[in-house]
Each structure stands twice: as C-alpha cells, then as structure tokens.
C-alpha positions as MATLAB code, in Angstrom:
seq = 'XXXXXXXXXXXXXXXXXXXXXXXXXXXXXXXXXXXXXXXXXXXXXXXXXXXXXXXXXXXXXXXXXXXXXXXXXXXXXXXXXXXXXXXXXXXXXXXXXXXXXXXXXXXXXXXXXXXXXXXXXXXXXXXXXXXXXXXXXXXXXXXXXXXXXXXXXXXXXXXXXXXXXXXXXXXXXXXXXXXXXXXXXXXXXXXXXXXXXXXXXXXXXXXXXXXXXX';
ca = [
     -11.210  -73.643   16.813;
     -13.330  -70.887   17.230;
     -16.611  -70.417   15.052;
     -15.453  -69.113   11.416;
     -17.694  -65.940   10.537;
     -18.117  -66.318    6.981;
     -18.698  -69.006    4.328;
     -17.737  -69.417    0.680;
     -20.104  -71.496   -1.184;
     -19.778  -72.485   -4.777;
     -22.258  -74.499   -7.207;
     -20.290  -76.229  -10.288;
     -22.222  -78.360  -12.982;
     -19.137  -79.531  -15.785;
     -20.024  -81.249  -19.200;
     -19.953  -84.647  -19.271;
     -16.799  -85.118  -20.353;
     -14.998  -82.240  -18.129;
     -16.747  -84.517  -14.821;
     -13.186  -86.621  -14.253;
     -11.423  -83.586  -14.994;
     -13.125  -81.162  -12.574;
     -12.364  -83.636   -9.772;
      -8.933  -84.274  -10.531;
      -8.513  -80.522  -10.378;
     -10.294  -80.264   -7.105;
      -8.265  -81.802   -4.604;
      -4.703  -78.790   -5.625;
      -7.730  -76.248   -6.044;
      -8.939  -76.760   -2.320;
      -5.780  -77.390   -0.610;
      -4.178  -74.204   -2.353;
      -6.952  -72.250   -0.275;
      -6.514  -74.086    2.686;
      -2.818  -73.009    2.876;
      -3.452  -69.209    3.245;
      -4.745  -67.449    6.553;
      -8.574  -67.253    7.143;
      -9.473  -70.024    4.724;
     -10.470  -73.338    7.616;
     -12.126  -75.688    6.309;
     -13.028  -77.104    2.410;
     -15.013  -80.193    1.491;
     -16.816  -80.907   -1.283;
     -20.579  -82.430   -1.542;
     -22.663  -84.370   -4.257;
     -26.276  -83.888   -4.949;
     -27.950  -86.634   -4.028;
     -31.627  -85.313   -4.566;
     -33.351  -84.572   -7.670;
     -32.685  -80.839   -8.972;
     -29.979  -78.118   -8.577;
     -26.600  -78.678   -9.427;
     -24.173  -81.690   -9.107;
     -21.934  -80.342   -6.835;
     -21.089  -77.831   -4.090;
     -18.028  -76.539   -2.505;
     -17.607  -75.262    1.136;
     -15.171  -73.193    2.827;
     -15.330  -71.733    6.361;
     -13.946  -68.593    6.859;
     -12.427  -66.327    9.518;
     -14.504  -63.310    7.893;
     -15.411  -62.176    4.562;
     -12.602  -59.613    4.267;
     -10.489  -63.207    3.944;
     -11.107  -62.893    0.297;
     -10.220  -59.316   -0.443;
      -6.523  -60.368    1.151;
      -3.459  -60.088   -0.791;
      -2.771  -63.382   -0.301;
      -5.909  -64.911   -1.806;
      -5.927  -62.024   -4.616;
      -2.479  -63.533   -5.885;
      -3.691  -66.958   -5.700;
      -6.576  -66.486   -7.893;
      -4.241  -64.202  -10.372;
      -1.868  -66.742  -10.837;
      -4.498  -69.480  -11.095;
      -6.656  -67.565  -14.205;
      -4.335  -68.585  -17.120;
      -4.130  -71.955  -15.972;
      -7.901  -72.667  -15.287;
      -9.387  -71.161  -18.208;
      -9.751  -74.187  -20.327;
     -11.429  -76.507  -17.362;
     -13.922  -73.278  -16.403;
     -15.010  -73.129  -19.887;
     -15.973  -76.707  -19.273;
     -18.004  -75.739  -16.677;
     -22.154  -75.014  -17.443;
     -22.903  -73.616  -14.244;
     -20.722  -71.958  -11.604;
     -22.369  -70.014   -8.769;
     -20.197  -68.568   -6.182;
     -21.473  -66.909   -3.560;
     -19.898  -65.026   -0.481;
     -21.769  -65.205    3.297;
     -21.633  -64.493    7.046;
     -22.830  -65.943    9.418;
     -25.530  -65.591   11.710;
     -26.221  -66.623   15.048;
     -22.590  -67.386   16.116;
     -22.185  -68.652   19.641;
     -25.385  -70.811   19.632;
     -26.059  -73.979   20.756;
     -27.364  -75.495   17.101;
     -23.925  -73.654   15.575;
     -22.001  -75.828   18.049;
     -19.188  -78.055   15.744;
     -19.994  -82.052   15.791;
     -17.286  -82.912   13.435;
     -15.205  -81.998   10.776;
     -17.127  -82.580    7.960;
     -20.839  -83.690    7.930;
     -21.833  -86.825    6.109;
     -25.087  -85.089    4.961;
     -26.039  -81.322    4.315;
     -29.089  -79.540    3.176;
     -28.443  -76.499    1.852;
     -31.797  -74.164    2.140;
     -31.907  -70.724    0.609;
     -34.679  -67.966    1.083;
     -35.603  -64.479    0.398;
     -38.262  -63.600    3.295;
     -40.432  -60.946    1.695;
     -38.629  -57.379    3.223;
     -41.683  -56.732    5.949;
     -41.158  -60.043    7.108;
     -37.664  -60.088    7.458;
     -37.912  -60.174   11.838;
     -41.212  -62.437   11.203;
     -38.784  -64.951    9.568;
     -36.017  -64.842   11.460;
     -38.374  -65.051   14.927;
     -39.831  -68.318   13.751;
     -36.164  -70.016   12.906;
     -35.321  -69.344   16.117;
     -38.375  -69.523   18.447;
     -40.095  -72.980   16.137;
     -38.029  -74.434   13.206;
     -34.277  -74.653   15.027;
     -35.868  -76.004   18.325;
     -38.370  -78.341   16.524;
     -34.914  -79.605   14.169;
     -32.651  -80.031   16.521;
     -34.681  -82.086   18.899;
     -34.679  -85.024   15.721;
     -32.124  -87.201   16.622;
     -29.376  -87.292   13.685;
     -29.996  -83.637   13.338;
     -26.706  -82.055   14.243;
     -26.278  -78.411   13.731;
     -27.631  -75.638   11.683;
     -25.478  -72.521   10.252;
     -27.026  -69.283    8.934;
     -25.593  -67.243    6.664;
     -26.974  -63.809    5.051;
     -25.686  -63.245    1.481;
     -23.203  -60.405    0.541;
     -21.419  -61.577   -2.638;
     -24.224  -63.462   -5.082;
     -27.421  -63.140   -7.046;
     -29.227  -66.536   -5.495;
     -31.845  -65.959   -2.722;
     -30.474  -63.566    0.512;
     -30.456  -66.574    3.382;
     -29.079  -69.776    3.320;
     -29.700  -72.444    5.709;
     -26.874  -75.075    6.427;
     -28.580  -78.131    7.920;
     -25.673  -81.015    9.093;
     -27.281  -84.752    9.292;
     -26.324  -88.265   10.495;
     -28.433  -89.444    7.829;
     -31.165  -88.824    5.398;
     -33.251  -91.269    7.159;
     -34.166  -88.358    9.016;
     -36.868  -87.287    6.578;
     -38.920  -90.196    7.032;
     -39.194  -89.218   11.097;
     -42.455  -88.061   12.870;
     -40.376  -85.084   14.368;
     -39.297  -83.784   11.032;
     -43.139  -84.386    9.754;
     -44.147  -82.038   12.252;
     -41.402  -79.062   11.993;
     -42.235  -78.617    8.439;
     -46.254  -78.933    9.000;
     -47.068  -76.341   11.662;
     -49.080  -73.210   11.236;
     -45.857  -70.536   11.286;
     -44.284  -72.679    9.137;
     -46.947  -72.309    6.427;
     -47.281  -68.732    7.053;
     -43.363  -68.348    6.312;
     -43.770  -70.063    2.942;
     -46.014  -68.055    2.102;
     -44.549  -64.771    1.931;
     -41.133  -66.433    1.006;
     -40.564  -65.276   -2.415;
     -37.749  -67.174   -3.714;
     -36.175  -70.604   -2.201;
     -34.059  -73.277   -3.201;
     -33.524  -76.995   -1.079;
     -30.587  -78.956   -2.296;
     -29.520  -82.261   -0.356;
     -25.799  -83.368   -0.567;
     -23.517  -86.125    0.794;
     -19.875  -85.474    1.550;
     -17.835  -86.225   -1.404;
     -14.435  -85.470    0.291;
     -13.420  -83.323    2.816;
      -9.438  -81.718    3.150;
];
C-alpha cells in the first residue's frame, strides 16, 4: 500500500465513569471510518508516560481532502445525534488534521501494521528557523534515531486543521527500552540539538502503547 499523505490524530480524556463507555464505543466508531475510501488505517494508543492525555487515535489517510468527502460528511451527520451524550462525557478532545512530510523516505518506510510503541512529538520552530529545523531532522536527529536498534520509522506531519503546536513527530518503537540506550543519549545531547530547543517555542512529548489496532 502506498504511503497515505495525511493523518488524523485525535486526543480524548473521558470522566471516570464515561472510561468503559468510550471504549466500548470505539471499536463501531473506528471501523465505520475504515469502511469509506481514503480512510487506511485506525488504532488506538494509551499513555503510558506521565502527562498529556489518556488516549490517542490514529488514522492514515490518502490526503486531507478525505475528510471534506461526501462520504465522510454523512457519516459524521448521522453520527451527531447519537454521540452527543458520550462527547459530553468527554473533558478533553483534540482533533487535529495533518500531511505528511517527507514521503518516499527511507525512515517513512512501513515495518508493520501497527507499532507497539509511539512517541508522538509536537513543535512550533520559531518562523526564522523554520529551514534551520527542518535541516537538523534530517541531516542529525533522523540519522542519529534510526541507527538505535528498535527504532523503526519516523512520520512528519505539518498541521492544517488544529490549534496544538504546527509539527508533529511520529516516532514507531520496538520498545521503550530504547530510552535507556547510549545512542538515544547522544541524539538528544548534541550541540544542534540544543540550539533547536532553544528557539522552539511550543512542544509537547507524549509516549503511547498500542491499545488496539483495526
């Protein structure tokens, strides 16, 4: 299957008592999408860091103009009425709309259907140094992550539909054991690295592992 060109990513935190609900819903609510043209792929992720919210949705996309169809328009009209009550449940829902970036790369490649371990990394790169940021993801941080064995693949998306920082990093893992490695010490301790934080003015690193994929 060829590389899907856009991503729809959604945060939900429910109440306490709308958690069993909210996944109960899930599994008709994905496989609804995954029954019209351009939708791919949808899995669903837990936090399993500290911070951020408790879950995240994914869905791969043919291109962002999937969601303007007629197709997906009627599904979410006819689906209104009968969510209301869980969505009310709901303290947080962040949905945001991306493409993607670097398509046809080697660290976009697809491993597997649906990593066991994602972290989702979000950035606003100050405007002058925009080219400055994206020049060090791919000359230092994607060649210094992908040589870490366990490190899979990394997707980059720039934001069109959202309020949440314009760049979001998808980083697919084997395992979180990862973090504890000498080569992931040293991708996130060089000089350009520092620099880049630096004149980063928002960010946002969220760690998940796959809660189910359809």
């Amino acid at each position: 299957m060829p590389e899907s060109r856009a991503l729809l990513y959604v945060h939900m935190n429910p109440a306490p008592d709308a958690e069993d609900d909210l996944n109960a819903w899930y599994d008709q609510h994905a496989q609804a999408r995954l029954a019209l043209p351009g939708i791919n792929t949808a899995a669903r992720y837990k936090n399993v860091a500290p911070g951020g919210a408790p879950y995240l949705a994914l869905y791969d996309l043919d291109d962002v103009d999937t969601l303007q169809s007629d197709a997906y328009l009627s599904l979410r009209a006819r689906e209104i009425p009968k969510d209301e009550g869980l969505m009310g449940r709901l303290t947080l829902l962040d949905r945001r709309v991306y493409r993607a970036l670097d398509i046809g790369q080697a660290w976009t490649a697809p491993w597997t259907e649906h990593a066991p371990f994602i972290v989702s990394m979000t950035m606003d790169p100050r405007p002058d140094m925009v080219d400055d940021w994206h020049a060090w993801y791919h000359e230092e941080h994607i060649p210094m992550l992908m040589r870490i064995p366990g490190w899979r693949r990394i997707r980059r998306f720039e934001q069109m539909e959202g309020t949440r920082p314009s760049f979001l990093a998808i980083h697919e893992l084997e395992s979180l054991d990862i973090f504890g490695s000498q080569g992931f010490r040293d991708a996130v301790g060089t000089p350009w690295r520092n620099k880049v934080f630096g004149y980063v003015t928002r960010r946002e690193r969220l760690t998940f592992g796959l809660l189910k994929g359809y």
